[in-house]
N, C-alpha and C positions, 0 to 999 in steps of 0.2 A: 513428439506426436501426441496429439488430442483424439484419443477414438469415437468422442461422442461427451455430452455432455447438455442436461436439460433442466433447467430450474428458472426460475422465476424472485426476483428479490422486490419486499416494498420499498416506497421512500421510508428516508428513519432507520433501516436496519444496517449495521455491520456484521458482515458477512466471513470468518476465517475460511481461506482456502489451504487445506492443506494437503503435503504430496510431497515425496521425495524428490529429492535435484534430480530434473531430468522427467518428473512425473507427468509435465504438462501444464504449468501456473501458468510461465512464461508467455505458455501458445495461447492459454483461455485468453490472457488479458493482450496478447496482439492482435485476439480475431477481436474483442470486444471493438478496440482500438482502430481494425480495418484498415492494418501493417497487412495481417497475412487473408487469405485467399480462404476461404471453407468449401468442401466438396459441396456439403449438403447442410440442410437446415437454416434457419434463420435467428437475426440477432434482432432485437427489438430495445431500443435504448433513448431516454429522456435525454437528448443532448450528446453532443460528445464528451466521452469520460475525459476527465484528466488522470493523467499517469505520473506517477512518485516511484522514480527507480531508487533501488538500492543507492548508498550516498558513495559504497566504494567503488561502484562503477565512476563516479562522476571524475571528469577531469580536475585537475586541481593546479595545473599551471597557466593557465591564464588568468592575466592578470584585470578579473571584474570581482564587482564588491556583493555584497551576500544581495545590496537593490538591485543590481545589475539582473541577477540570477531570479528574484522574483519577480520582477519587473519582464522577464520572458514568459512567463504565464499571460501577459498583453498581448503579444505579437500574431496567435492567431485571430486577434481581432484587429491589427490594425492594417491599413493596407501599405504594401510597398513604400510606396513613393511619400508617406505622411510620417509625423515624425510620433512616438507614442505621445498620449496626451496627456495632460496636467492630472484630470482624474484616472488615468491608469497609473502613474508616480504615485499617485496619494493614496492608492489603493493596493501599490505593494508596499510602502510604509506601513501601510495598516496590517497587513497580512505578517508583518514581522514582527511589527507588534504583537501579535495577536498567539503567535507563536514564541513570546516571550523573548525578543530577541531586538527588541527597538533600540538598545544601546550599542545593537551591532550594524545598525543600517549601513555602515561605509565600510565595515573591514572587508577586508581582502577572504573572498570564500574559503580560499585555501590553506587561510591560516586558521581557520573554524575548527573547533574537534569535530568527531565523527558525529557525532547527535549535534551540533550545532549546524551541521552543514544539512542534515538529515531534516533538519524541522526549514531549513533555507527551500528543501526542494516541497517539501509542505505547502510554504508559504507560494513559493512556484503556482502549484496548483489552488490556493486560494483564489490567487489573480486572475484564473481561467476562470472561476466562478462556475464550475460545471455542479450538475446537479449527480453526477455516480464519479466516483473516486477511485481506480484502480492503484492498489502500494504493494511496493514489492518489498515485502522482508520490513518495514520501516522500524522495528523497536531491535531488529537483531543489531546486538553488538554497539547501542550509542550508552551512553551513563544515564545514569539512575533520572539526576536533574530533565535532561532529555525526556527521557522515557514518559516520564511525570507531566509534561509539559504539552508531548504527543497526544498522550491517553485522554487529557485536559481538551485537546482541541477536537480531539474523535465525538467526545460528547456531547461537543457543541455542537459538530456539522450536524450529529444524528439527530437534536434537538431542532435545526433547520429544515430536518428531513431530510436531509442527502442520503444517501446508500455509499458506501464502502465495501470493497472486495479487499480483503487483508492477505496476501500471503504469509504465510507464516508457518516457524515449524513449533512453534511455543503451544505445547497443546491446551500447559493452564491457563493461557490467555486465552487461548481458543473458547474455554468452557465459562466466559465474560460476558461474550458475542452472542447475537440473537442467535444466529444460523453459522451453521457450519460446513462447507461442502470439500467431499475427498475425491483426492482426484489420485489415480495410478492406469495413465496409458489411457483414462476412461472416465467417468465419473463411477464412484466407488458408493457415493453414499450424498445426502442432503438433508437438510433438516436441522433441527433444535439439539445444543450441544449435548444433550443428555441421550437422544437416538444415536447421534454420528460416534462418539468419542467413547465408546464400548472397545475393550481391549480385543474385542474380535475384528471390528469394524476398523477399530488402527493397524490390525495385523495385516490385513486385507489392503492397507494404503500404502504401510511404509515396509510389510515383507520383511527384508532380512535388515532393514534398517533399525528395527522397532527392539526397545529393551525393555522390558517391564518390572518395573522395582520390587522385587520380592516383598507380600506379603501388604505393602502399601497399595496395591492396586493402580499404581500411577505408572503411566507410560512415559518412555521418553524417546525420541528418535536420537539417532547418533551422527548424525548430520547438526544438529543442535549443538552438541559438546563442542565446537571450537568458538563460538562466541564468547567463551565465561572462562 
């Protein structure tokens, strides 16, 4: 459940959303997305976002190759009964490219590590071309290589002017980011990471979640700790 929730983002900014499992990411980016139903308020959006689920949600037995998988970033533009076209092919090779992964255009998705399959659903949403970017969780838990590679392509959308919504519970990544918005049941907080990411303002998001490193003034949620 989402109680409410009001902010405004420019083109260009990436935005960390954060919030304990259960706090409400999931529901922001389905009403963004307009999966789910909202009592009240309005949503106002340049485009339809594209969506970047976590990569362990992703099936990993069917047997299509990491083009396969970015190459469905086409399909809400193409229609039924046509076949995708020459330049949507050449524009998810580019996207895997681009995501550092051109040596992998044919492998089998599901033999990808976890950050190789993770920058796959990336390149997914490249293909969409949308101009706001919803990622769920994207650097938790792939390798380093990965990681490097992501953070690499964040800077180029932002450079495009796309907007990004990040979930994430990594709060020193968080404090990267232009904005940061907490969510718990609610919107908790919004703003520049120096306003949101006050060890009061996190106590206030993650609750009985929240650990604070003696002495070091760094927070850490404990919902984070099984990634590493």
């Amino acid at each position: 459940m989402l109680g409410g929730a009001e902010f405004s983002v420019a083109p260009g900014e990436i935005v960390a959303v954060l919030g304990p499992n259960g706090g409400g990411k999931t529901t922001l980016f389905r009403a963004l997305l307009g999966e789910l139903p909202f009592r009240s308020g309005e949503v106002h959006l340049d485009g339809r976002p594209a969506y970047v689920p976590q990569t362990e949600r992703a099936r990993l037995d069917f047997p299509v190759s990491a083009h396969d998988v970015a190459l469905m970033g086409a399909y809400g533009r193409t229609p039924w009964f046509k076949r995708v076209s020459k330049a949507d092919r050449a524009a998810a090779e580019a996207a895997l490219e681009r995501v550092g992964l051109g040596d992998r255009v044919h492998a089998r998705f599901g033999t990808l590590s976890g950050g190789q399959r993770q920058r796959v659903l990336i390149a997914r949403a490249l293909v969409q071309d949308a101009r706001v970017l919803l990622l769920d969780e994207p650097l938790s838990g792939v390798d380093r290589p990965s990681a490097v590679q992501i953070e690499r392509v964040f800077a180029e959308l932002q450079a495009e002017g796309r907007t990004l919504l990040v979930a994430t519970h990594d709060v020193a990544q968080a404090r990267a980011w232009s904005r940061v918005l907490c969510l718990h049941a609610g919107q908790v907080a919004f703003g520049s990471p120096d306003t949101c990411l006050s060890t009061e303002v996190l106590a206030r998001t993650y609750g009985d979640e929240l650990v604070i490193l003696d002495g070091s003034g760094q927070a850490v949620t404990v919902s984070h700790h099984h990634h590493h």
